[in-house]
C-alpha positions in Angstrom: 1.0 9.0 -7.7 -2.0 7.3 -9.8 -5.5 7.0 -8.9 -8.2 4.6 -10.3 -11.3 6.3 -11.6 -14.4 5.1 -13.5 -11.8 2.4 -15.2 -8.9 4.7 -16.3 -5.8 5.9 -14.8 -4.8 9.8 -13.8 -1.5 10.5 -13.1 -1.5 13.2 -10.0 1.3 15.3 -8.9 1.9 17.2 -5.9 5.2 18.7 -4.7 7.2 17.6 -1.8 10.0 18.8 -0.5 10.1 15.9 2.2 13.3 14.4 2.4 13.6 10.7 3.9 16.7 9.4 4.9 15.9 5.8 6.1 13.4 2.6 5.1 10.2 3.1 7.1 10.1 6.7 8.3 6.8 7.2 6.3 5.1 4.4 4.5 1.7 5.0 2.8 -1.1 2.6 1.7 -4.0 3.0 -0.6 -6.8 0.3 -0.2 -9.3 -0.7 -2.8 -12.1 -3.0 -3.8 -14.6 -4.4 -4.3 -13.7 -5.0 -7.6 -16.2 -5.6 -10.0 -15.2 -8.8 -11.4 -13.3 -10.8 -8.7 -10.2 -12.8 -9.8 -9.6 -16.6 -10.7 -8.9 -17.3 -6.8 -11.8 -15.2 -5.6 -9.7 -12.1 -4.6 -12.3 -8.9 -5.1 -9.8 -6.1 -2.7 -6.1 -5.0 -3.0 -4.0 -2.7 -0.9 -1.0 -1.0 -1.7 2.2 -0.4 0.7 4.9 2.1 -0.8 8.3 2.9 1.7 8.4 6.7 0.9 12.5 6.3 1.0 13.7 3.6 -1.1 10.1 3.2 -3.2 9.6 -0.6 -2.2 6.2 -1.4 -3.2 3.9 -4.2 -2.2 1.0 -5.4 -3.6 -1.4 -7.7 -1.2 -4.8 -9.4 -2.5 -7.3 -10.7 -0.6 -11.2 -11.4 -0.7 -12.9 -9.4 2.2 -12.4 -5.9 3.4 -12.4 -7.3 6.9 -8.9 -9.0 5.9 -7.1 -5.3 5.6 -6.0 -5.7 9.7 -4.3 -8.8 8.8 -2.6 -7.9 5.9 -1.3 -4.6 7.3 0.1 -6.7 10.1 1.5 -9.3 7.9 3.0 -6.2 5.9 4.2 -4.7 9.2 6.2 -7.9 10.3 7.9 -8.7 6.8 9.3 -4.7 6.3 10.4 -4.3 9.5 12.3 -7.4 9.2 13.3 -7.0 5.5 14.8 -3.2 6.4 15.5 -4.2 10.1 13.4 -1.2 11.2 10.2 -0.3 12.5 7.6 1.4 10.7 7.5 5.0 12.4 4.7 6.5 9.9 2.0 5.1 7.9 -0.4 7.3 5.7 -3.4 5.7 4.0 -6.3 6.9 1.7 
């Protein structure tokens, strides 16, 4: 797991003996922005989506915080259809 802070990047570390035996049982999601410099197209936020089993990650941008229900929808619909499952447990920052 890495966290942003101040500009750099700190690798954490905590144990787990979770074990996951399908796409979807636990998906987590960490959410950041504003950004101090926004990009080319305007995007100033990002969120994260990682499937705890099989370590798909996805990567939205967008230019508003108010845009994070959207994009967790649009996530939602794509995975679930990608791994033919339902997302049965999401953990965010």
């Amino acid at each position: 797991m890495f966290s942003l802070c101040s500009g750099q990047v700190a690798q954490t570390s905590f144990p787990s003996e979770s074990v996951y035996t399908s796409p979807l049982e636990l998906s987590y999601s960490y959410l950041s922005g504003p950004a101090h410099v926004s990009s080319t197209n305007g995007f100033s936020y990002y969120i994260t989506f990682v499937d705890a089993y099989s370590r798909f990650t996805w990567i939205y941008l967008f230019k508003t915080q108010s845009e994070t229900s959207n994009v967790f929808k649009k996530f939602k619909a794509m995975a679930e259809v990608q791994f033919n499952s339902k997302i049965k447990s999401l953990q965010t920052d």
